[in-house]
Backbone as CSV, one residue per row, in Angstrom:
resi,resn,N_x,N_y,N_z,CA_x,CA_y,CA_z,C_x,C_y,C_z
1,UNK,-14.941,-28.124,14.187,-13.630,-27.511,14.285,-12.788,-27.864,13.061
2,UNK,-12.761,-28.987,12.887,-12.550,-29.906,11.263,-12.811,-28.560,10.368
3,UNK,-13.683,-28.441,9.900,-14.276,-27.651,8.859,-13.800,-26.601,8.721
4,UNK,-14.136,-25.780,10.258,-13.335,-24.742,10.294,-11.724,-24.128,9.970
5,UNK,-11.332,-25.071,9.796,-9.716,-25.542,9.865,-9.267,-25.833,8.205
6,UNK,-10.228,-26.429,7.550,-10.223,-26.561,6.323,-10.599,-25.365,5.686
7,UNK,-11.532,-24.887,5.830,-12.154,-24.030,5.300,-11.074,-22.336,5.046
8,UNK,-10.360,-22.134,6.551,-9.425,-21.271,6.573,-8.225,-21.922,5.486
9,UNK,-8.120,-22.884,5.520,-6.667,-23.559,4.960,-6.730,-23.301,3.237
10,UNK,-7.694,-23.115,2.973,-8.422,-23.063,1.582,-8.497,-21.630,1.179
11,UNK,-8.975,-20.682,2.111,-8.877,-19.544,1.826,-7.647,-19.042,2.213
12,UNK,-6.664,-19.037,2.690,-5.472,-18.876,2.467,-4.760,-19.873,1.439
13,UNK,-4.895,-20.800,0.921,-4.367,-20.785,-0.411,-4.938,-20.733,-1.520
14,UNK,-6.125,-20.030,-1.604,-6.740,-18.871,-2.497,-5.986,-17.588,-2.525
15,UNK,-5.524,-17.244,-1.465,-5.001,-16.250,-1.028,-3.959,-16.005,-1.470
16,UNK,-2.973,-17.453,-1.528,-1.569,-17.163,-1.620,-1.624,-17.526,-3.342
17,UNK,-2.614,-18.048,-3.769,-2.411,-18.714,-5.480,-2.303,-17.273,-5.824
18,UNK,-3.325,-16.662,-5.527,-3.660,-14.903,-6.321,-2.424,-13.971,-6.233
19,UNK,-1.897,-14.023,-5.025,-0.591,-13.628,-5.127,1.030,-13.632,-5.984
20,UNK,0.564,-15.356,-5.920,2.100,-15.735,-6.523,1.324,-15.981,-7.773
21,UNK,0.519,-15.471,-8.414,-0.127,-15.866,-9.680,1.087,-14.528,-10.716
22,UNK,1.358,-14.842,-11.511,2.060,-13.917,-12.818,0.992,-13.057,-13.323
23,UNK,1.146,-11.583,-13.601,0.376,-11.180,-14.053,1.041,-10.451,-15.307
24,UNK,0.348,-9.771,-16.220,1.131,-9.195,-16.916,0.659,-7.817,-17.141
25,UNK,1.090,-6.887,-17.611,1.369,-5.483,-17.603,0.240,-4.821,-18.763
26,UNK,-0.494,-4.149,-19.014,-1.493,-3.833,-19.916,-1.268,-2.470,-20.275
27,UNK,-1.522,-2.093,-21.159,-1.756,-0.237,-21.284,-2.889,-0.100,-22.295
28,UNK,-3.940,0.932,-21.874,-4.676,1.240,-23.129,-4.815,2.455,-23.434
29,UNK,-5.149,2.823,-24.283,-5.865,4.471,-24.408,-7.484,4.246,-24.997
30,UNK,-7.743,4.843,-24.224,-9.495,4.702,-24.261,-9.542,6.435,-24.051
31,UNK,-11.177,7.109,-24.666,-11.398,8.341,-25.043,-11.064,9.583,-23.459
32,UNK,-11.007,8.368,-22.760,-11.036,9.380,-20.786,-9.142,9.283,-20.622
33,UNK,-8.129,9.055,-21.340,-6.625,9.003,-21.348,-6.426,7.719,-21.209
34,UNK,-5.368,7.007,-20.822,-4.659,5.731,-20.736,-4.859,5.391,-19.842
35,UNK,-5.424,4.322,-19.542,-5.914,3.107,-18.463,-4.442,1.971,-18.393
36,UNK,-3.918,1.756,-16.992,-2.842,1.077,-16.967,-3.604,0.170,-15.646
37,UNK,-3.303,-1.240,-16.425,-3.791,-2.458,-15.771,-2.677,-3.732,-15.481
38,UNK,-3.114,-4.279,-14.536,-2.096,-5.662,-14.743,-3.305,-6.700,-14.881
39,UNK,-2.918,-7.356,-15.715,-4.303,-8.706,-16.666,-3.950,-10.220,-16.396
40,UNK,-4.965,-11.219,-15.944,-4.576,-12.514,-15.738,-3.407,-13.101,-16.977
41,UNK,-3.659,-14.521,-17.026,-3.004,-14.485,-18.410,-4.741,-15.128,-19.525
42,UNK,-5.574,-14.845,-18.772,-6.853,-15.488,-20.024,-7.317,-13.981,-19.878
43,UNK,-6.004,-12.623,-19.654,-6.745,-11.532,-20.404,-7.594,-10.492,-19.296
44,UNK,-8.004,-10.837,-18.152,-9.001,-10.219,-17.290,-8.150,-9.012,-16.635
45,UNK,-8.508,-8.048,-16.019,-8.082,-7.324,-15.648,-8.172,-7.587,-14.615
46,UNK,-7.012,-7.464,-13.564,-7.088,-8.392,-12.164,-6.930,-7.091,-11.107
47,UNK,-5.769,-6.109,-11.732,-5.681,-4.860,-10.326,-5.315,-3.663,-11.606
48,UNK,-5.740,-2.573,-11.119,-4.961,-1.087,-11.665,-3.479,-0.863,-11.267
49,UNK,-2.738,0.181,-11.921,-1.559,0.485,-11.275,-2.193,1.960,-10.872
50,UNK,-1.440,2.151,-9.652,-1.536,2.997,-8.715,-0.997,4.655,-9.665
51,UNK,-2.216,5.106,-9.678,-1.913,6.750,-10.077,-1.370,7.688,-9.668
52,UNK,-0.089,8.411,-10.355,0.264,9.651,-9.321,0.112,10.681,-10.051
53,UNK,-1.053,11.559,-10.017,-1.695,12.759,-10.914,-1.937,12.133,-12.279
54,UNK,-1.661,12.286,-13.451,-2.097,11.375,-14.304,-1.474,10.300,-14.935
55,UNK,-0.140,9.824,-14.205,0.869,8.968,-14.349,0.887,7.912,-13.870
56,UNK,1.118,6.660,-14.581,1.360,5.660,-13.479,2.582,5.904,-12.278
57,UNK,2.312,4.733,-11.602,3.065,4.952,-10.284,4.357,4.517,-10.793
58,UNK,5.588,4.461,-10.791,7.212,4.309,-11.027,7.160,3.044,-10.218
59,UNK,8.242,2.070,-10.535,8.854,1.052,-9.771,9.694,1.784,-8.927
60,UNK,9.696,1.647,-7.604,10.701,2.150,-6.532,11.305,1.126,-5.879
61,UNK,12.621,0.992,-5.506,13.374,-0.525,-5.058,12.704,-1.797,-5.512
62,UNK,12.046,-1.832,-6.706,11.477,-2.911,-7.000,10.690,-2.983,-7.101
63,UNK,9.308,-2.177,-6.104,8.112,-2.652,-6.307,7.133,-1.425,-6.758
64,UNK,6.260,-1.638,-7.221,5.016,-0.591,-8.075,4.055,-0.481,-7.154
65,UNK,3.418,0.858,-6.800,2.020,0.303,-6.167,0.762,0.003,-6.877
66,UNK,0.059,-0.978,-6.710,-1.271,-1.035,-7.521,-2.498,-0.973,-6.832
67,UNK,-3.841,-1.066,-7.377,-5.134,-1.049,-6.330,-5.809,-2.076,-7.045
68,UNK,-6.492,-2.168,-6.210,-7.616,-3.747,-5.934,-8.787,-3.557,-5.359
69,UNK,-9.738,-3.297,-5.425,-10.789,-2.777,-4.869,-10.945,-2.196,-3.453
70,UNK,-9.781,-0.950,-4.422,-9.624,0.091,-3.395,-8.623,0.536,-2.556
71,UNK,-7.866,-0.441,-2.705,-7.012,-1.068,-1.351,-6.067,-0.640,-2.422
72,UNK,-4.647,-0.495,-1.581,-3.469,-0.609,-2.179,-2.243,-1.499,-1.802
73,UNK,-1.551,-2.447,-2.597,-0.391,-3.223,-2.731,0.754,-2.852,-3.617
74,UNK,1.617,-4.286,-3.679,2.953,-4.051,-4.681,2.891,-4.629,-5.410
75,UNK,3.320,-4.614,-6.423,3.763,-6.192,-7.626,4.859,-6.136,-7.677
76,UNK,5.804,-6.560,-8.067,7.231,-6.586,-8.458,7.449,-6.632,-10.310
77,UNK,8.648,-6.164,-10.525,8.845,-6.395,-12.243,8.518,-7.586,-12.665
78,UNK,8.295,-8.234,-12.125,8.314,-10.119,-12.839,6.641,-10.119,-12.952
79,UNK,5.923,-9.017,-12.455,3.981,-9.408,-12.213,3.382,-10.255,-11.162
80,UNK,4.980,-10.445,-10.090,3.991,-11.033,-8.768,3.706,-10.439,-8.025
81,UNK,2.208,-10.288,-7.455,2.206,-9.472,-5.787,2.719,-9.917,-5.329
82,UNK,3.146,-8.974,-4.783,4.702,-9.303,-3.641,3.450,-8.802,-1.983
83,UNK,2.758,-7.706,-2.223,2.123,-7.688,-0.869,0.633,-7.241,-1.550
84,UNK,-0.151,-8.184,-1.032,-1.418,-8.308,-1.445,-2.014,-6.869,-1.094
85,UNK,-3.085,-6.049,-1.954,-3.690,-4.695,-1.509,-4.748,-4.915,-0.408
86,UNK,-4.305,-4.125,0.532,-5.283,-4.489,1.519,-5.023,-2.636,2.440
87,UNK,-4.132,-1.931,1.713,-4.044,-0.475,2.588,-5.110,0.817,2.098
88,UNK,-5.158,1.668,2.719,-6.139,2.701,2.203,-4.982,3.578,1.776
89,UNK,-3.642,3.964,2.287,-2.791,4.576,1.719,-1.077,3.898,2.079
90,UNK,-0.328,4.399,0.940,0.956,3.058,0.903,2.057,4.138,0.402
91,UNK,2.821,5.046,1.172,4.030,5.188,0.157,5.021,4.280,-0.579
92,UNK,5.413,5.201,-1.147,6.618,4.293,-1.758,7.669,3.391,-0.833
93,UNK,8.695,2.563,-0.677,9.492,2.098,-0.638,10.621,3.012,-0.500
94,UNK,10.872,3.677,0.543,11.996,4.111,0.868,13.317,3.404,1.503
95,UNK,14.237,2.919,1.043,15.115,1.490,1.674,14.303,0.793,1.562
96,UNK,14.628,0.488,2.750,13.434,-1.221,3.252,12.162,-1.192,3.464
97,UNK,11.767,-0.007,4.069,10.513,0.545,4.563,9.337,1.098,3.800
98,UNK,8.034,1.046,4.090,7.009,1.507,3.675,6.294,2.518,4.171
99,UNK,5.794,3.281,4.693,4.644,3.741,5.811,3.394,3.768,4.923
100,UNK,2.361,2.727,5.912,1.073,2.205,5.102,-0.103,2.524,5.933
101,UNK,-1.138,2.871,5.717,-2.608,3.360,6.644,-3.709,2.507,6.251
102,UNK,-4.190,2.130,7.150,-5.477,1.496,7.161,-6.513,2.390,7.907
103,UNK,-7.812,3.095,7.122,-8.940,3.598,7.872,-9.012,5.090,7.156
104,UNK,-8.093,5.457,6.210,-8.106,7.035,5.656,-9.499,7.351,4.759
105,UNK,-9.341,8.282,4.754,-10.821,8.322,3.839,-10.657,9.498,2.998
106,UNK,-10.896,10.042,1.693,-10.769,10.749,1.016,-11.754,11.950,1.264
107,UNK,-11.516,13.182,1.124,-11.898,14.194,2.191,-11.818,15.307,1.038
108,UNK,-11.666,15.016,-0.076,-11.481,16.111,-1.399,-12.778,16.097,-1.765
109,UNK,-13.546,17.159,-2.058,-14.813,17.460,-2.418,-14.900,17.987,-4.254
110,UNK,-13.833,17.671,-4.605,-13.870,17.846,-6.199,-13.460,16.873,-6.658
111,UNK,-14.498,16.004,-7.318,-14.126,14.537,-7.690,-12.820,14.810,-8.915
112,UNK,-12.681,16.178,-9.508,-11.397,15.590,-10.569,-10.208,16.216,-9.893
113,UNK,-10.192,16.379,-8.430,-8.894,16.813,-7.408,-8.038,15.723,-7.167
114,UNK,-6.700,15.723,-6.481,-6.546,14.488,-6.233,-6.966,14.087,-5.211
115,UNK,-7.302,13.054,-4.342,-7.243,12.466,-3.568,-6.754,13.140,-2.228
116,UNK,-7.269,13.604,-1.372,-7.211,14.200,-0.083,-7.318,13.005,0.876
117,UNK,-6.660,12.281,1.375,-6.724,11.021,2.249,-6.363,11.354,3.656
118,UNK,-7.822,11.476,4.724,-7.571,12.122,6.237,-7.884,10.796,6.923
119,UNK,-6.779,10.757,8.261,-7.880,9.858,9.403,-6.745,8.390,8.878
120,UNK,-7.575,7.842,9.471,-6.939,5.885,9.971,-5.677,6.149,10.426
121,UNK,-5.105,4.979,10.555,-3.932,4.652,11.586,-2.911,3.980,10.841
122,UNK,-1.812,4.617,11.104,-0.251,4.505,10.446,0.263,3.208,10.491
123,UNK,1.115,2.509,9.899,2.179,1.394,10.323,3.470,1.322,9.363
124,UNK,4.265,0.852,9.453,5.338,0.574,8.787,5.358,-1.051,8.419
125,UNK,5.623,-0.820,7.091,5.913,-2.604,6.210,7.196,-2.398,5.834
126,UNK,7.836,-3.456,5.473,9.167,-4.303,4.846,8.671,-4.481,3.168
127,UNK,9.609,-4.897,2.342,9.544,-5.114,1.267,8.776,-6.791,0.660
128,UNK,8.950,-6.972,1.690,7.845,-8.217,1.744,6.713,-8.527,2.288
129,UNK,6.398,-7.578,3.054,5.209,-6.938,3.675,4.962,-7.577,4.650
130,UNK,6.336,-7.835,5.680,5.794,-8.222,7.181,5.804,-6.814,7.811
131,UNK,4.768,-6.463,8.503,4.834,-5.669,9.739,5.763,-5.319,10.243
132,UNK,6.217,-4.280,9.946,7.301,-3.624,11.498,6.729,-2.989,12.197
133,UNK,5.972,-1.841,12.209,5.145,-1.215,13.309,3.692,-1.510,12.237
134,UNK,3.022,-1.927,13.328,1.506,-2.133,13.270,0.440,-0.686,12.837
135,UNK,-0.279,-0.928,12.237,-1.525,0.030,11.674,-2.109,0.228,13.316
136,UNK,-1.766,1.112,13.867,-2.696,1.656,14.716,-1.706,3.341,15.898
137,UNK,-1.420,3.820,14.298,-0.509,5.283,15.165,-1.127,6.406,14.311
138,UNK,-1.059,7.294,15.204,-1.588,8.777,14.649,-0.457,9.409,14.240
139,UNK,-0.445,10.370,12.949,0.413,11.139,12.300,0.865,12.467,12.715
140,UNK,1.558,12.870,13.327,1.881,14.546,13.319,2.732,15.280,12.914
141,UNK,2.964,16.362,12.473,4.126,17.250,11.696,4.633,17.696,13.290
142,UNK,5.931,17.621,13.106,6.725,18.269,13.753,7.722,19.573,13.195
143,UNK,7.113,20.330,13.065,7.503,22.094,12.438,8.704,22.202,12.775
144,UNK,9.316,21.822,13.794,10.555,22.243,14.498,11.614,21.391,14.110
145,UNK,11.471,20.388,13.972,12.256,19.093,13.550,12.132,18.788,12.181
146,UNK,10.941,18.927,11.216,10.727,19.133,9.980,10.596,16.940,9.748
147,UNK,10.105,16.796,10.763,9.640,14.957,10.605,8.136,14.936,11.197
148,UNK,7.754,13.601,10.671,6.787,12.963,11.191,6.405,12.126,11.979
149,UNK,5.404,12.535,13.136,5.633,12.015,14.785,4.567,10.368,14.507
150,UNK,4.470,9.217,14.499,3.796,8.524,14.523,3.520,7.891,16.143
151,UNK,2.466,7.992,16.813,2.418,7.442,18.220,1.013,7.041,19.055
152,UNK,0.883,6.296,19.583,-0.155,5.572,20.093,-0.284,6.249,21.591
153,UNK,0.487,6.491,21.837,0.317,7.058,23.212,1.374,6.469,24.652
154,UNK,1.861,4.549,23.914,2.955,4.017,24.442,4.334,4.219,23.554
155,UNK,3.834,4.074,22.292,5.015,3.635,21.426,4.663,4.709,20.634
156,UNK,5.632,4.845,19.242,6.149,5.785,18.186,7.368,5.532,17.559
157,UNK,6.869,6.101,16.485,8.461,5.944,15.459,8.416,7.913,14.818
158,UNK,9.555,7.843,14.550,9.502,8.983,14.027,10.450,9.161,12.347
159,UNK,10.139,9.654,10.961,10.324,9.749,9.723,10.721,11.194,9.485
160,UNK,11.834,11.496,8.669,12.056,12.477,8.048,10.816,12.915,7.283
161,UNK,10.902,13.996,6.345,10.287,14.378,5.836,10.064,14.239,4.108
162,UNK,11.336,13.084,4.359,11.934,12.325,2.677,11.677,11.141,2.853
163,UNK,10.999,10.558,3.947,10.248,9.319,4.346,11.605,8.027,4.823
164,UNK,12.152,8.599,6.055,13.359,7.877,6.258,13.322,7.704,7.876
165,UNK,13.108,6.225,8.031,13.130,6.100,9.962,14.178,6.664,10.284
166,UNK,13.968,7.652,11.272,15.202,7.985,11.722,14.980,7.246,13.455
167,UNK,14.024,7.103,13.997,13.975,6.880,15.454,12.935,5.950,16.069
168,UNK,12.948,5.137,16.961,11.588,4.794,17.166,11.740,4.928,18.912
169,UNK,10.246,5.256,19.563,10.530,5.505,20.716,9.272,4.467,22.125
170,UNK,9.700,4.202,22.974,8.904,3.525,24.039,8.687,4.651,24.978
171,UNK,7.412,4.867,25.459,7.067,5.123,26.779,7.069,4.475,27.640
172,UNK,7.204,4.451,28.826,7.002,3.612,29.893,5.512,3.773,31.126
C-alpha cells in the first residue's frame, strides 16, 4: 500500500513539474508552411499550438489552446500550462467558461479538410481547469431557441450559440 502511495505521489508531481514548467514560444517555416511550437528551455519541442484553419489559435481571456499527443489544453502568456491537454475537443474561453469533450473522433474523410470532430461527451471547465459540469453530456441544437442542449438524461446545461451559459437544469 506504501508503494502504491508513493508511486502515485511521484506521478503527480511529474505531473504538476510539466505543468508549472516555463515553456517558451517557437515559430518556424519549414517547406509544408509554419510550424508553431512551445519548446522546453534545452530546446525540445514539448506541445503544438492549437490550429484554426491555417492559423495559430489567438490568446482568448488569457489562455491559448495547444495539443499534446492529441489531446488539447491551455498555456497562458507567461508559457505555463495552466490546464494540462487531456480533451479531444476544447473551445475557447468564453468569460470564465470552457465547453470541453472527451471521446470525439474525427469523422472528415479528406485528410487536408478540417477536422470533423463527432461523438464523446461534453463538460464545462473554469479557467483553471476545475470541472464545472463533468465530461459525460450529449450535444443538441435547439433550432427554436438557436442554443445548445447539453444533457445526460438527469442533468443539463444549456449555451447560446456565441458559447455563453445561459441555464443549467435538474430533472427529478
Amino acid at each position: 500500500m506504501k508503494k502504491i502511495v508513493c508511486t502515485l505521489m511521484l506521478a503527480f508531481a511529474c505531473l504538476a513539474s510539466a505543468s508549472a514548467q516555463k515553456l517558451q514560444f517557437h515559430k518556424e517555416k519549414t517547406d509544408n508552411g509554419t510550424v508553431y511550437t512551445y519548446q522546453t528551455e534545452d530546446g525540445e519541442d514539448y506541445c503544438s499550438v492549437y490550429m484554426v484553419k491555417k492559423d495559430p489559435d489567438k490568446f482568448v481571456n488569457g489562455l491559448q489552446r495547444i495539443v499534446k499527443d492529441g489531446k488539447i489544453g491551455f498555456i497562458n502568456k507567461d508559457g505555463i500550462i495552466v490546464i494540462v491537454p487531456q480533451y479531444d475537443v476544447a473551445g475557447q474561453f468564453i468569460g470564465k467558461y470552457s465547453l470541453v469533450n472527451k471521446g470525439a473522433h474525427n469523422v472528415a474523410t479528406d485528410p487536408q479538410a478540417e477536422p470533423d470532430m463527432q461523438g464523446g461527451q461534453w463538460g464545462v471547465i473554469d479557467k483553471k481547469g476545475k470541472v464545472i459540469m463533468p465530461c459525460g453530456y450529449n450535444k443538441v441544437w435547439d433550432e427554436s431557441k438557436k442554443t445548445y442542449i447539453y444533457h445526460n438524461g438527469t442533468k443539463g446545461f444549456e449555451y447560446t450559440n456565441k458559447g455563453k451559459l445561459i441555464q443549467t437544469t435538474q430533472k427529478k
